[in-house]
LUMVEX-479784 format. One record per atom (N, C-alpha, C, O): x, y, z; residue number from 1; chain; atom name; residue in three letters. Coordinates in pm, 1 decimal. Layout:
BEGIN
<<X Y Z> NUM 'A' 'CA' 'ALA'>;
...
END
This chain:
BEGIN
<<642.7 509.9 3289.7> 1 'A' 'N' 'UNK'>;
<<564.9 426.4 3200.0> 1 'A' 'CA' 'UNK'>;
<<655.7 388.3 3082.3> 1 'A' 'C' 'UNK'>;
<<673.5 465.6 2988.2> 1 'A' 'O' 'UNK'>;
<<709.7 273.2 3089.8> 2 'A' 'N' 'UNK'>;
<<741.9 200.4 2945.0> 2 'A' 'CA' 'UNK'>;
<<671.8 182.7 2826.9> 2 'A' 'C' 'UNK'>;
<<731.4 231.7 2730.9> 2 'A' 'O' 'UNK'>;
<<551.3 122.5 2796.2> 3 'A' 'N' 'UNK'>;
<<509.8 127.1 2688.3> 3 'A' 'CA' 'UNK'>;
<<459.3 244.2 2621.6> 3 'A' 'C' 'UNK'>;
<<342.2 276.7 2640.9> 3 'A' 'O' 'UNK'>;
<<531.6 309.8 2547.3> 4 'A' 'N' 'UNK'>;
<<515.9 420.6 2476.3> 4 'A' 'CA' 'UNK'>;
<<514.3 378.3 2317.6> 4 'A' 'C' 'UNK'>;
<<605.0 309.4 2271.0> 4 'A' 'O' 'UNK'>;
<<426.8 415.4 2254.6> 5 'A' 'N' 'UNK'>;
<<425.0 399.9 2109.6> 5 'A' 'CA' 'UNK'>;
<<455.0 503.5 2014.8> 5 'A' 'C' 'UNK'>;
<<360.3 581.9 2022.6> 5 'A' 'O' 'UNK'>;
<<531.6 542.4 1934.8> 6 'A' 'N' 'UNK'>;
<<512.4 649.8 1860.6> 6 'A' 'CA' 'UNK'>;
<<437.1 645.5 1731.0> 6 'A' 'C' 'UNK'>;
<<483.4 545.6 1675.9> 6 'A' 'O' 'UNK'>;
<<352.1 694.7 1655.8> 7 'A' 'N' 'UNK'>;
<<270.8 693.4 1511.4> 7 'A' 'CA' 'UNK'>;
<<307.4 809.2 1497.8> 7 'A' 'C' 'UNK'>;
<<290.1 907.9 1569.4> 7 'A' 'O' 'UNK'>;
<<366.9 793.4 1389.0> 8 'A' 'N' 'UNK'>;
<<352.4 927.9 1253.7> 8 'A' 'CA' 'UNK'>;
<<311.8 917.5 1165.3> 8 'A' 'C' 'UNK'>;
<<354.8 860.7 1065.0> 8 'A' 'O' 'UNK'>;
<<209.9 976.0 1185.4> 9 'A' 'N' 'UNK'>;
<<88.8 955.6 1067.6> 9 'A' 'CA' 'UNK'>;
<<92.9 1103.1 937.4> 9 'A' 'C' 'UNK'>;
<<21.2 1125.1 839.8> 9 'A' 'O' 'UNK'>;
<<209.5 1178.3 995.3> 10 'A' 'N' 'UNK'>;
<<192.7 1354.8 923.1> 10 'A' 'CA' 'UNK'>;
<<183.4 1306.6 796.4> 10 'A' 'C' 'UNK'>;
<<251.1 1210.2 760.4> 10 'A' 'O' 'UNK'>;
<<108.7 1361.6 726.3> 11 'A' 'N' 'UNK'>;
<<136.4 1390.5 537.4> 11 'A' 'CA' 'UNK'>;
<<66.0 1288.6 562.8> 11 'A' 'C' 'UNK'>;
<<146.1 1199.2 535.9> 11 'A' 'O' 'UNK'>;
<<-41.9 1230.5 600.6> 12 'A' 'N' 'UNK'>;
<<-108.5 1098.8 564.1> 12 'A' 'CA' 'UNK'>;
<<-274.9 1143.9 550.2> 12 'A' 'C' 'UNK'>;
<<-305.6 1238.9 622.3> 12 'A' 'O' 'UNK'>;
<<-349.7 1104.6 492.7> 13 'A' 'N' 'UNK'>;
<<-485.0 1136.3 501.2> 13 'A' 'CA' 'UNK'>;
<<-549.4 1048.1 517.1> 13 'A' 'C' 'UNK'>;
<<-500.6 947.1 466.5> 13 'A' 'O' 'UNK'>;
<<-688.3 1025.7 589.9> 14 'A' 'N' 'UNK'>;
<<-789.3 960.2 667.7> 14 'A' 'CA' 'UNK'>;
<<-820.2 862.8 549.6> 14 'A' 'C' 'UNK'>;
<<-817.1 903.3 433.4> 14 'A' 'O' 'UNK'>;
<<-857.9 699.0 590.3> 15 'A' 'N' 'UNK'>;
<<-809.1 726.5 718.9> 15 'A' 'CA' 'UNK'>;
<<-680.6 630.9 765.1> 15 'A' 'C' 'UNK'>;
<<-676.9 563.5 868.1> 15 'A' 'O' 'UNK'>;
<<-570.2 642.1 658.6> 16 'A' 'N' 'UNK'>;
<<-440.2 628.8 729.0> 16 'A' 'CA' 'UNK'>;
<<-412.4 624.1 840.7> 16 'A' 'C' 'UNK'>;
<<-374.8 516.0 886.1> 16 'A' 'O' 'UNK'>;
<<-419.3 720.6 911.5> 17 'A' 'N' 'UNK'>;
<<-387.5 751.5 1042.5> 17 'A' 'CA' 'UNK'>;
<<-412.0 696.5 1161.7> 17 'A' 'C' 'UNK'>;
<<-336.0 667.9 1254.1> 17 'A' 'O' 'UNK'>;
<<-605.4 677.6 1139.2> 18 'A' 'N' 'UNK'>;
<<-654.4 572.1 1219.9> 18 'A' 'CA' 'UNK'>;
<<-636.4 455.3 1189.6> 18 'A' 'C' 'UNK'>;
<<-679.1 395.0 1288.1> 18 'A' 'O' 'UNK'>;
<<-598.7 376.6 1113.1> 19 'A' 'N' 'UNK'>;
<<-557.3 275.8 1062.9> 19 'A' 'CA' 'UNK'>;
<<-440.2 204.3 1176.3> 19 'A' 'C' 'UNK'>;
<<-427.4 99.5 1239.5> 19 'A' 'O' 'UNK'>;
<<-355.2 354.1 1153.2> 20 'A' 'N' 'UNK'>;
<<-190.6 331.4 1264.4> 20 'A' 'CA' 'UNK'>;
<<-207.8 310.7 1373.9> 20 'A' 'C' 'UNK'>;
<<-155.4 223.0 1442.6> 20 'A' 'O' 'UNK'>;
<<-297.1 403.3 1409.0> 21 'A' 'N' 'UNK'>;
<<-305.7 421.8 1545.0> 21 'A' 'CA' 'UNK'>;
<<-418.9 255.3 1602.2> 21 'A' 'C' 'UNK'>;
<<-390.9 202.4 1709.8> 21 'A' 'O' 'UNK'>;
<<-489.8 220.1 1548.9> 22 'A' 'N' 'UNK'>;
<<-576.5 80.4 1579.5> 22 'A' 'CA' 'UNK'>;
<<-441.2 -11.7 1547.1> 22 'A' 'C' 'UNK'>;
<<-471.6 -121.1 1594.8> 22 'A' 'O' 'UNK'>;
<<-345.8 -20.1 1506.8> 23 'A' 'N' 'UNK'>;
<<-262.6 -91.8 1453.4> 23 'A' 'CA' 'UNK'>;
<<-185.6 -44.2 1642.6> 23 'A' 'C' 'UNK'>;
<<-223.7 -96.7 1747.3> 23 'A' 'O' 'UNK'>;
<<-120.1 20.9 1635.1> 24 'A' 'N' 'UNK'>;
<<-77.4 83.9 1795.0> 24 'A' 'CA' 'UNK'>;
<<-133.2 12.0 1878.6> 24 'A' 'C' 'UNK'>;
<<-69.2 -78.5 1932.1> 24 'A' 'O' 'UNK'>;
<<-278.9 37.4 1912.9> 25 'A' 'N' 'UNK'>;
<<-344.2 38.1 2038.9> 25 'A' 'CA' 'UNK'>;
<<-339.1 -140.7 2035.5> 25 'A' 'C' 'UNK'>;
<<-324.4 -204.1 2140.0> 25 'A' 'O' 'UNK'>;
<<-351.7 -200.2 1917.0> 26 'A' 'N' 'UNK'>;
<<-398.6 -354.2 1952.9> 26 'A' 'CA' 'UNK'>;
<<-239.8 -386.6 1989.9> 26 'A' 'C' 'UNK'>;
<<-257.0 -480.0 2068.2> 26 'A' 'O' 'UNK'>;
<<-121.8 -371.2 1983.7> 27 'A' 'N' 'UNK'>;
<<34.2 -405.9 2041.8> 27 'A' 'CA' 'UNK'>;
<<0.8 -367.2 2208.3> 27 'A' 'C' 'UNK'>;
<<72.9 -404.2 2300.9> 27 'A' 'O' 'UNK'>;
<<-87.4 -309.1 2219.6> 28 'A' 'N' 'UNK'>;
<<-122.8 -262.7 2406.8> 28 'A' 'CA' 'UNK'>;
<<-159.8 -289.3 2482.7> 28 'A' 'C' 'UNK'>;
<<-263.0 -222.3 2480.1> 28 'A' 'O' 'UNK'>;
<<-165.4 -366.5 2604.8> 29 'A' 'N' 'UNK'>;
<<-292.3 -355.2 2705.5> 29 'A' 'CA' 'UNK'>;
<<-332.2 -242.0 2758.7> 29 'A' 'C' 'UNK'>;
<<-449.1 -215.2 2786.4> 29 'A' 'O' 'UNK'>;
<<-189.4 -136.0 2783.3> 30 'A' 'N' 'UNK'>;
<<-205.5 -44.4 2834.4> 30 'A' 'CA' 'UNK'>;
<<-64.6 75.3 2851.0> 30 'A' 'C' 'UNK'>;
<<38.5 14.0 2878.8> 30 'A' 'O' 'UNK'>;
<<-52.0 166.3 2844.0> 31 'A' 'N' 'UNK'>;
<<15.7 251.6 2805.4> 31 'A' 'CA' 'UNK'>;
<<16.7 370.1 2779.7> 31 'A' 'C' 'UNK'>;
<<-38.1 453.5 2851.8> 31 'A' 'O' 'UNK'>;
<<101.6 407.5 2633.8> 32 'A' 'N' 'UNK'>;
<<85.6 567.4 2601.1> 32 'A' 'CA' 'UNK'>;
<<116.4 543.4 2410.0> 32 'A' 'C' 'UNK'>;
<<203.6 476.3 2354.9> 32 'A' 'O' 'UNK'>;
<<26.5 612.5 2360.7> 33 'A' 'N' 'UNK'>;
<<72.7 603.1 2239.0> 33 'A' 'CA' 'UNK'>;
<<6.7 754.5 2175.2> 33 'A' 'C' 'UNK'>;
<<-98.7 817.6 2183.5> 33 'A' 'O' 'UNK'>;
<<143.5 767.6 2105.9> 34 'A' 'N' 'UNK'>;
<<190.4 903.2 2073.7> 34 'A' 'CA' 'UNK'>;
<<141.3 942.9 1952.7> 34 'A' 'C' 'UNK'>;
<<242.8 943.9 1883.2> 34 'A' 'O' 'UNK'>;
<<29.7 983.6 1867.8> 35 'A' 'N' 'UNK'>;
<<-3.2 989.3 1729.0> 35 'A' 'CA' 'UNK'>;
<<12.8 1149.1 1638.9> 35 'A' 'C' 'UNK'>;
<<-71.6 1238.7 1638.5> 35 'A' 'O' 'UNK'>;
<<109.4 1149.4 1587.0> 36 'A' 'N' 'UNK'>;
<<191.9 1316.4 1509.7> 36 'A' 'CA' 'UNK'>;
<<88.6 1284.7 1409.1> 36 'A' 'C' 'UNK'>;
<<67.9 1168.0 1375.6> 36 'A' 'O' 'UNK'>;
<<22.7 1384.8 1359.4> 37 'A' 'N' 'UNK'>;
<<-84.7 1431.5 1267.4> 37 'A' 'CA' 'UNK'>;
<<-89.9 1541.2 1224.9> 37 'A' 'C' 'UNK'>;
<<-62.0 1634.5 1300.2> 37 'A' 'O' 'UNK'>;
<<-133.3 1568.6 1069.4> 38 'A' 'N' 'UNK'>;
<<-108.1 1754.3 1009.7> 38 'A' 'CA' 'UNK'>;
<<-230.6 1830.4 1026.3> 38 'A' 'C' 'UNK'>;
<<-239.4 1951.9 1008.1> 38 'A' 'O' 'UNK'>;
<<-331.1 1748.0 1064.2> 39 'A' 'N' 'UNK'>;
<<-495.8 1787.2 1026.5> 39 'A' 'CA' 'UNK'>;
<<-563.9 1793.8 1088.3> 39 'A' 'C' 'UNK'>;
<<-578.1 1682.9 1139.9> 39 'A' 'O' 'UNK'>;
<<-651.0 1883.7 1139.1> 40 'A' 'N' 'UNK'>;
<<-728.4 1864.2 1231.3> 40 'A' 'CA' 'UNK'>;
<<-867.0 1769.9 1223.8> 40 'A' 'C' 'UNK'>;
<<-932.9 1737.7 1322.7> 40 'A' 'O' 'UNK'>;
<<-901.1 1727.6 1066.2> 41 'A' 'N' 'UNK'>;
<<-949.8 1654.7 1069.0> 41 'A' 'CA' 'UNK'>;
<<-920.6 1487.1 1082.4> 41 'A' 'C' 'UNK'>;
<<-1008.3 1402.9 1101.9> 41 'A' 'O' 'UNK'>;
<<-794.8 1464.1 1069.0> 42 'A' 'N' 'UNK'>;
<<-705.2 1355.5 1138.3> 42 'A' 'CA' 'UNK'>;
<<-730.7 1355.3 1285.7> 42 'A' 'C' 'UNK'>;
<<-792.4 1273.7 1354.2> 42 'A' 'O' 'UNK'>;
<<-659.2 1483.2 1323.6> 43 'A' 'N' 'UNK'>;
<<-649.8 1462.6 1475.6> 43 'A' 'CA' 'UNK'>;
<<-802.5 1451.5 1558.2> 43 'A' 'C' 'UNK'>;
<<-807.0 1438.8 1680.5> 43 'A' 'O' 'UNK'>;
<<-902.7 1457.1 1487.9> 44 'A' 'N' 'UNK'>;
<<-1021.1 1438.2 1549.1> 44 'A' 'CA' 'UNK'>;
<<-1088.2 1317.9 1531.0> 44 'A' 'C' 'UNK'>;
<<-1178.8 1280.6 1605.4> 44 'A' 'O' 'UNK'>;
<<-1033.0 1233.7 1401.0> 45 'A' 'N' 'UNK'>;
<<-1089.3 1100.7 1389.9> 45 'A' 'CA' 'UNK'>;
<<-1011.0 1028.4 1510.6> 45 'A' 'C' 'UNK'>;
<<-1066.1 981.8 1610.3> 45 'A' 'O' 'UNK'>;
<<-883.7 1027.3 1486.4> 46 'A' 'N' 'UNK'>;
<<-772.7 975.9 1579.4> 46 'A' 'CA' 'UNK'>;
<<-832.2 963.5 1714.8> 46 'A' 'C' 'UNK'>;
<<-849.8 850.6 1760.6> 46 'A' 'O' 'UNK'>;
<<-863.7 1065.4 1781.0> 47 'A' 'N' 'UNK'>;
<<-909.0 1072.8 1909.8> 47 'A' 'CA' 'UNK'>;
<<-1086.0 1067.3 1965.3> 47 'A' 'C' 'UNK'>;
<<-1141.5 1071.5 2075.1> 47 'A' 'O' 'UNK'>;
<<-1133.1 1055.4 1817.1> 48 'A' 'N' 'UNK'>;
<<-1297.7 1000.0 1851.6> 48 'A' 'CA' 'UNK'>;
<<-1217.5 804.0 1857.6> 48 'A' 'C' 'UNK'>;
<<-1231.6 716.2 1942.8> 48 'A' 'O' 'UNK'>;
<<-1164.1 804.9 1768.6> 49 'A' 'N' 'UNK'>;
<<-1170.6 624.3 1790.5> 49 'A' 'CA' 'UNK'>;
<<-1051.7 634.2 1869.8> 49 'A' 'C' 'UNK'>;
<<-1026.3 521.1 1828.1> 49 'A' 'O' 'UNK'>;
<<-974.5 655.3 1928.8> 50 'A' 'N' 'UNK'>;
<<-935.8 613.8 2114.3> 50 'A' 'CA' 'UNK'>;
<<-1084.6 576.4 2170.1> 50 'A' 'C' 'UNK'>;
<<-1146.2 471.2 2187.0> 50 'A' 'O' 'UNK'>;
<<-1115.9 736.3 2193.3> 51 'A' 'N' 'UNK'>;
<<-1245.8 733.0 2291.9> 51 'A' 'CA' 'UNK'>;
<<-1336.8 606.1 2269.3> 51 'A' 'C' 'UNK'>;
<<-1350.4 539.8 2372.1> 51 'A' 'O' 'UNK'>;
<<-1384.2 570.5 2188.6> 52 'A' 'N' 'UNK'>;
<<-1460.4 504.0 2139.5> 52 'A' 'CA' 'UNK'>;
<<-1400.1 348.4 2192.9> 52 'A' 'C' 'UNK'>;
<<-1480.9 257.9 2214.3> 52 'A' 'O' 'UNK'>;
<<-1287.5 332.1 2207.3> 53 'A' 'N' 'UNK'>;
<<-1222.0 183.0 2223.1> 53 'A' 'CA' 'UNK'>;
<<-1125.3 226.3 2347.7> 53 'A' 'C' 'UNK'>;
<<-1010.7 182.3 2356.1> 53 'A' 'O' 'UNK'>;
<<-1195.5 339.1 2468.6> 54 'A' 'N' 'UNK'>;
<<-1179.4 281.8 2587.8> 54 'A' 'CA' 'UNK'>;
<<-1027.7 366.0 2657.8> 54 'A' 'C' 'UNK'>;
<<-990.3 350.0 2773.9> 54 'A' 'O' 'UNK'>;
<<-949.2 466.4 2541.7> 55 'A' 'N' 'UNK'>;
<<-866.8 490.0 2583.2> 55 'A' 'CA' 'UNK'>;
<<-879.7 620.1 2599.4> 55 'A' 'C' 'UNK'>;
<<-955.2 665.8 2513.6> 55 'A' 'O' 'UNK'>;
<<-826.1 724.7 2694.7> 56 'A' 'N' 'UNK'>;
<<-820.7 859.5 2749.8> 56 'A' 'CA' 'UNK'>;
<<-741.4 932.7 2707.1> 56 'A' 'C' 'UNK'>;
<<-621.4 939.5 2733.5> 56 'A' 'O' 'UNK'>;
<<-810.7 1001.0 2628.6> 57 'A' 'N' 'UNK'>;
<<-730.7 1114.4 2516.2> 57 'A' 'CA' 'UNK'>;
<<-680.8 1257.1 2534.9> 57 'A' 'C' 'UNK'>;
<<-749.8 1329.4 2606.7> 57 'A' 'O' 'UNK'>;
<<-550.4 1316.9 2470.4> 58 'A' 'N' 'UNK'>;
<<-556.6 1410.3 2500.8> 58 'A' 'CA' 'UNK'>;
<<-473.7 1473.8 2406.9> 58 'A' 'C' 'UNK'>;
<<-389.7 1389.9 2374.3> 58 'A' 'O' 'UNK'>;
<<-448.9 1606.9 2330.8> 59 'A' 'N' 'UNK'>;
<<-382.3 1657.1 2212.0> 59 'A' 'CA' 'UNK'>;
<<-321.8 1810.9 2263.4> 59 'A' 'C' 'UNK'>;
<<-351.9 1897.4 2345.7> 59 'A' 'O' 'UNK'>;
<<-213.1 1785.0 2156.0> 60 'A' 'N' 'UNK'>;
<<-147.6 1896.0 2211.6> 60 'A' 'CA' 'UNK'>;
<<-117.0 1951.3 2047.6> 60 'A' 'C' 'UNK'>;
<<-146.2 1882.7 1949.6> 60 'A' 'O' 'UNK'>;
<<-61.2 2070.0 2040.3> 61 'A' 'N' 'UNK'>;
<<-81.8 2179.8 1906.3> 61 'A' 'CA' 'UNK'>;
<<53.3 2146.5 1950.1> 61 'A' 'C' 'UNK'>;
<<88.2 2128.6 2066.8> 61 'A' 'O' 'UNK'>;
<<141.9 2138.6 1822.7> 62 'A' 'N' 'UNK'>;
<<311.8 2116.6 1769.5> 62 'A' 'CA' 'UNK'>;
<<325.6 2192.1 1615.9> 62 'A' 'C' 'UNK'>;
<<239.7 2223.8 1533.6> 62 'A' 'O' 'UNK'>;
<<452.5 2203.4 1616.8> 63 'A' 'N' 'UNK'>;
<<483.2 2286.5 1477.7> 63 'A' 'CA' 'UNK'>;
<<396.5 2172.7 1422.4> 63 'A' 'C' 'UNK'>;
<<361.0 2068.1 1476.7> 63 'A' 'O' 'UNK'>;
<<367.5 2229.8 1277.3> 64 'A' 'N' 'UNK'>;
<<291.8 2189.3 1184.2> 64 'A' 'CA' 'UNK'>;
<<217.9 2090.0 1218.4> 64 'A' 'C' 'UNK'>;
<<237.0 1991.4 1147.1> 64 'A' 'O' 'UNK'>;
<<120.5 2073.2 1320.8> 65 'A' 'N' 'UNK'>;
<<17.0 1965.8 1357.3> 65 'A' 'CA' 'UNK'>;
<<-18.1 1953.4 1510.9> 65 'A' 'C' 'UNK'>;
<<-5.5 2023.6 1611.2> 65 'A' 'O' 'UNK'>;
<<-53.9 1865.1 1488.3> 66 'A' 'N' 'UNK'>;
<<-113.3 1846.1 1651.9> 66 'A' 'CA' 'UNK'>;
<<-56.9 1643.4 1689.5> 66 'A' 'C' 'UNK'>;
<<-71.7 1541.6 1621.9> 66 'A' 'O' 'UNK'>;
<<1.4 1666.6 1814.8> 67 'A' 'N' 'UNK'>;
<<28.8 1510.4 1873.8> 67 'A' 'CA' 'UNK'>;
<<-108.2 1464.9 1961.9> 67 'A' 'C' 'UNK'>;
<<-135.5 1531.7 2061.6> 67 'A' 'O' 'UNK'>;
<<-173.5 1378.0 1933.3> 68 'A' 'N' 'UNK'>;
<<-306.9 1297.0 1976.7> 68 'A' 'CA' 'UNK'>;
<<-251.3 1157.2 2090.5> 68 'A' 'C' 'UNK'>;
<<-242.6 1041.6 2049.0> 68 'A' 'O' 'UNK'>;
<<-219.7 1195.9 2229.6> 69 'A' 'N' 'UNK'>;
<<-216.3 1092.8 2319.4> 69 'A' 'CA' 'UNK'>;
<<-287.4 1067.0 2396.5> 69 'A' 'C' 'UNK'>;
<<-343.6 1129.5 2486.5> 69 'A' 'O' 'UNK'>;
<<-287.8 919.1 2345.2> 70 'A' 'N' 'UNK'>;
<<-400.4 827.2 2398.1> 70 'A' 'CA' 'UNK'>;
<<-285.8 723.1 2537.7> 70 'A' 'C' 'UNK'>;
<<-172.0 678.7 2552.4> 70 'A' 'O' 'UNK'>;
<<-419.6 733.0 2609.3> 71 'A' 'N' 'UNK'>;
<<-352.1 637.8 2753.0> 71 'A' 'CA' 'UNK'>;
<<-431.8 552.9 2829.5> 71 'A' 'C' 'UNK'>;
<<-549.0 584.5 2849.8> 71 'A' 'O' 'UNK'>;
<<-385.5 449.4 2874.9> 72 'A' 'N' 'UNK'>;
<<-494.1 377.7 2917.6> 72 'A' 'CA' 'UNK'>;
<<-405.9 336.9 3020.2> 72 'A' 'C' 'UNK'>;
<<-444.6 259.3 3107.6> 72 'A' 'O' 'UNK'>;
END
């Protein structure tokens, strides 16, 4: 898969993050986009609005945060 996006959203607070990541997903039809986050309340907005706009989510725990990938 080529289209890979990266967002680093760390040190950013809500809702920054989702901001990036809707900023991401609309460059897409379809893909992978990668969203680095410090918060778990980040990483849960992040991945309610994937879900919400169709894309299949999934997060993984990383030093200091969690990565939120979304795929469609």
């Amino acid at each position: 898969m080529s289209n890979i996006i990266t967002v680093n959203a760390s040190g950013l607070s809500c809702p920054q993050p989702v901001l990036m990541t809707k900023k991401a997903l609309s460059e897409l039809e379809a893909g992978r986009v990668e969203v680095l986050v410090d918060t778990a309340t980040s990483r849960n907005n992040v991945s309610r609005f994937g879900e919400n706009k169709g894309w299949k989510v999934s997060t993984e725990e990383r030093e200091g945060g969690y990565k939120v990938i979304l795929e469609k």
